[in-house]
C-alpha positions as CSV (number, residue, x, y, z in Angstrom):
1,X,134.5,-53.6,-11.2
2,X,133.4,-54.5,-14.8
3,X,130.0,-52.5,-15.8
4,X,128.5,-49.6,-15.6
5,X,127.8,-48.9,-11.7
6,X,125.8,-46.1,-10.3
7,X,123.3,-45.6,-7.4
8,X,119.4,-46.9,-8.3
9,X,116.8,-47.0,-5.6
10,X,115.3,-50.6,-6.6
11,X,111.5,-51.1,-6.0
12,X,110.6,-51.6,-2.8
13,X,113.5,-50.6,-1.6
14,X,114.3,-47.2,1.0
15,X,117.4,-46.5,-0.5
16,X,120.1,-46.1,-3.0
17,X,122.0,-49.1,-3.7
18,X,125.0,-49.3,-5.9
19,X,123.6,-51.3,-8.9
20,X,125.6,-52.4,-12.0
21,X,123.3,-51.2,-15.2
22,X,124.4,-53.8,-17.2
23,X,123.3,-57.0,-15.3
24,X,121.5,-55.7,-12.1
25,X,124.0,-56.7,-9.8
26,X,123.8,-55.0,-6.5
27,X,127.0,-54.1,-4.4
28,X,125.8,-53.8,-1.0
29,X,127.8,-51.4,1.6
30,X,127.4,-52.5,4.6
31,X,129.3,-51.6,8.2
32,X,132.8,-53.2,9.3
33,X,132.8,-55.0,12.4
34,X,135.7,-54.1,14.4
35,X,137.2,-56.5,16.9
36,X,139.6,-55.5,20.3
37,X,140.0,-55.8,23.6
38,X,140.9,-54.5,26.9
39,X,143.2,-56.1,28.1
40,X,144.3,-56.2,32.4
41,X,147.5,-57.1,33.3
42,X,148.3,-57.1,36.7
43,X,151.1,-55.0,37.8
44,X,153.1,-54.9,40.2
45,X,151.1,-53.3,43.2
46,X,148.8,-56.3,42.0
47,X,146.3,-53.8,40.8
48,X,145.1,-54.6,37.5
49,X,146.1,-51.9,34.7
50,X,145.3,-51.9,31.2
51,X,147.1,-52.6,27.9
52,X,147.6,-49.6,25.7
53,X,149.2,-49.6,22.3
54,X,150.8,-46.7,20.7
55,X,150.0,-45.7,17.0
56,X,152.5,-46.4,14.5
57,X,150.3,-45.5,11.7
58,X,147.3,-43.3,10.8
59,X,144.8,-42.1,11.6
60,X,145.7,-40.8,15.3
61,X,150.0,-42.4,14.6
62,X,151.1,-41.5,18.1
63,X,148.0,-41.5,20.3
64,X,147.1,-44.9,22.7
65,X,144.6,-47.2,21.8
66,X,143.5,-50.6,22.7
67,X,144.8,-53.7,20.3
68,X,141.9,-53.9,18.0
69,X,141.3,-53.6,14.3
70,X,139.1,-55.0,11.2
71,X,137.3,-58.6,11.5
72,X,138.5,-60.4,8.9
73,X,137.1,-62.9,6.6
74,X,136.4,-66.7,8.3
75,X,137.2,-65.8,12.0
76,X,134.8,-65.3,15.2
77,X,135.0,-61.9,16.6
78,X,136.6,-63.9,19.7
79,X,139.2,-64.9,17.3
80,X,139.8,-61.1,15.5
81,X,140.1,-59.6,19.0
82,X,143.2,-62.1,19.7
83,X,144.7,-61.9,16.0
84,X,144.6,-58.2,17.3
85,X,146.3,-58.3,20.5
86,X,149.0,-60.6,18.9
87,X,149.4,-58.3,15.5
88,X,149.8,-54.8,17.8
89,X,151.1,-56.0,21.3
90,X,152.4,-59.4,20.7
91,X,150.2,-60.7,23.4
92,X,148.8,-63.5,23.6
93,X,145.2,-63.1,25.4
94,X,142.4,-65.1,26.6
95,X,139.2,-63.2,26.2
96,X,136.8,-63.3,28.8
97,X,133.2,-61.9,27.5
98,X,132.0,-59.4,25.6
99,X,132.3,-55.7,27.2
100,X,130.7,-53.3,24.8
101,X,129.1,-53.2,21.7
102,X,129.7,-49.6,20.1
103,X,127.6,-48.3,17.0
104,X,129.9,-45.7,14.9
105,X,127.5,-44.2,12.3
106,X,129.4,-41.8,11.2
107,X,132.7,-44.0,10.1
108,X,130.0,-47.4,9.2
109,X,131.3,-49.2,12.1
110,X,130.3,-52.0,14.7
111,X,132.9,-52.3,17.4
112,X,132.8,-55.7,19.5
113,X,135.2,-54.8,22.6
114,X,135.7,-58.0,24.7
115,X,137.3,-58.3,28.2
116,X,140.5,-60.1,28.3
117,X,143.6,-61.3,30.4
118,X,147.3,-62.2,29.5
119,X,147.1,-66.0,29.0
120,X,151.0,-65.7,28.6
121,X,153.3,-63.3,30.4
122,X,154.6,-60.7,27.8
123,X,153.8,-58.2,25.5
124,X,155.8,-55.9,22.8
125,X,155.4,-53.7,20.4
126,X,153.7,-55.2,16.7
127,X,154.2,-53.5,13.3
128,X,151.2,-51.7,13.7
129,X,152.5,-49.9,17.1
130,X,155.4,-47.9,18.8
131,X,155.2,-49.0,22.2
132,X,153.3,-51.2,24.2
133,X,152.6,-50.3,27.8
134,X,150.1,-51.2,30.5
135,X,149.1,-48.1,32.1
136,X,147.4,-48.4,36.2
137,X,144.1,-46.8,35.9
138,X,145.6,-43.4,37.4
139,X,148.3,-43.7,34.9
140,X,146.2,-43.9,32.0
141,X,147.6,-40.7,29.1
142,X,143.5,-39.7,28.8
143,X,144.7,-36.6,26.5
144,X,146.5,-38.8,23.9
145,X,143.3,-41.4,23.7
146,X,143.2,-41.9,19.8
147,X,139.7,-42.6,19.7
148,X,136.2,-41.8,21.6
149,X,135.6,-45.6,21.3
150,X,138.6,-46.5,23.7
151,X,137.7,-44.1,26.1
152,X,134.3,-45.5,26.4
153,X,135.5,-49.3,26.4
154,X,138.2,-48.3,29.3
155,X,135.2,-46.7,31.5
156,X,133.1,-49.3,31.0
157,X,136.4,-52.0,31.8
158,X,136.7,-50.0,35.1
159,X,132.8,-49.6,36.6
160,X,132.2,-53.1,35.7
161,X,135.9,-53.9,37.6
162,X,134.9,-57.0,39.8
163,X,131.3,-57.2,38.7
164,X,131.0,-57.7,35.4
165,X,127.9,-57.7,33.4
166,X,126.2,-57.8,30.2
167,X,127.2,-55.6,27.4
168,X,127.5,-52.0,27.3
169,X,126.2,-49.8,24.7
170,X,127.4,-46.5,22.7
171,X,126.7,-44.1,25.9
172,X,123.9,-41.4,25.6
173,X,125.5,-38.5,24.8
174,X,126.7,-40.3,21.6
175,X,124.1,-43.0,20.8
176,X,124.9,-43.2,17.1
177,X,128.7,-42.8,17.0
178,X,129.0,-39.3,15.4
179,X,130.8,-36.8,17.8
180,X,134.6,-37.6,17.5
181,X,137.1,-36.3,20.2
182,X,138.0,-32.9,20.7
183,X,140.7,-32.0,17.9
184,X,139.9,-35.5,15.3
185,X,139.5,-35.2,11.8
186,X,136.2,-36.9,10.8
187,X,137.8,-37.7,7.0
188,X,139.8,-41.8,7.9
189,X,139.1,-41.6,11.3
190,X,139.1,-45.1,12.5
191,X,136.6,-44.7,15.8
C-alpha cells in the first residue's frame, strides 16, 4: 500500500483503524465469511452419513473437515458453499437451508454452514484434500476433526436429523469462538 499507514483512533470512533497519514484513507479489517456445508449422502444401509474431506494442506493437513472455505468476491454464500464442495470433494451439491451460523472471534471469522444433499451421484478427492469419504454417524474419526467448528455443525446436522429448524448458533460453552480443540495451534488456525 502506497503511504504512510499506522493505527489512528478517528473522532468519534471506539477504536483503532488503520489510517493512511498521507490522505486519510481508512483500511477497514473486517471478519471473513466462511462458506460450507454438511453434506448427507445416503449409504448403503440407507442411513444418511456425512461427507468428510481430508486435509491436503494446512492448518490441520491430515485431519477431516467438512468441504468449506473463504466466500469469495461476487457469489451468494449458497453459491461459496457449492464452489466448496466442488473445489474439495468434487461434489456437486444442492444446498438445502442454512444450519448454523458460527461466530469465530479469535481467528475474525463468520462461518455460514448450510445443509445439503448430493444433487449428482459421486464425489472425489479435489486439490485441496486427500480423500473424500462419507462416514455413517457411528463411523465418524471424532479424534481427527480438524476444527471445533465442524464438530459443532455435525452435532447440530444430527439433532436437527428429520426436523430441521432455524439456525444454530456458536454453542454456550464457546459463544465467541475462542477455545480451539484440544492440541490446535491458535497462530493460522482456520476454525
Amino acid at each position: 500500500m502506497p503511504g504512510r499507514f499506522e493505527r489512528i483512533r478517528q473522532e468519534g470512533d471506539d477504536r483503532d483503524r488503520l489510517t493512511c497519514r498521507d490522505c486519510g484513507y481508512v483500511a477497514y479489517e473486517n471478519p471473513k465469511v466462511v462458506v460450507g456445508s454438511v453434506v448427507a449422502v445416503e449409504d448403503p444401509s440407507g442411513e444418511d452419513a456425512v461427507l468428510l474431506c481430508r486435509r491436503a494442506i494446512e492448518p490441520r493437513s491430515g485431519f477431516w473437515t467438512l468441504p468449506a472455505g473463504y466466500l469469495e468476491m461476487h457469489e451468494t454464500v449458497e453459491e461459496g458453499a457449492r464452489r466448496e464442495a466442488w473445489e474439495e470433494a468434487c461434489a456437486r451439491i444442492r444446498t438445502e437451508g442454512v444450519l448454523a451460523v458460527y461466530s469465530i472471534a479469535r481467528l475474525g471469522q463468520v462461518q455460514v454452514m448450510f445443509r445439503a444433499r448430493l444433487e449428482e451421484p459421486g464425489y472425489a478427492a479435489g486439490p485441496e484434500s486427500l480423500e473424500v469419504r462419507a462416514f455413517p454417524w457411528a463411523s465418524i474419526p471424532w479424534d481427527e476433526i480438524a476444527f471445533p467448528t465442524v464438530r459443532w455443525a455435525l452435532n447440530a446436522w444430527r439433532e436437527g436429523a428429520g426436523h430441521p429448524g432455524p439456525a444454530v448458533l456458536n454453542p454456550p460453552e464457546d459463544q465467541r469462538g475462542t477455545r480451539p480443540l484440544p492440541g490446535h495451534i491458535l497462530a493460522g488456525d482456520a476454525g
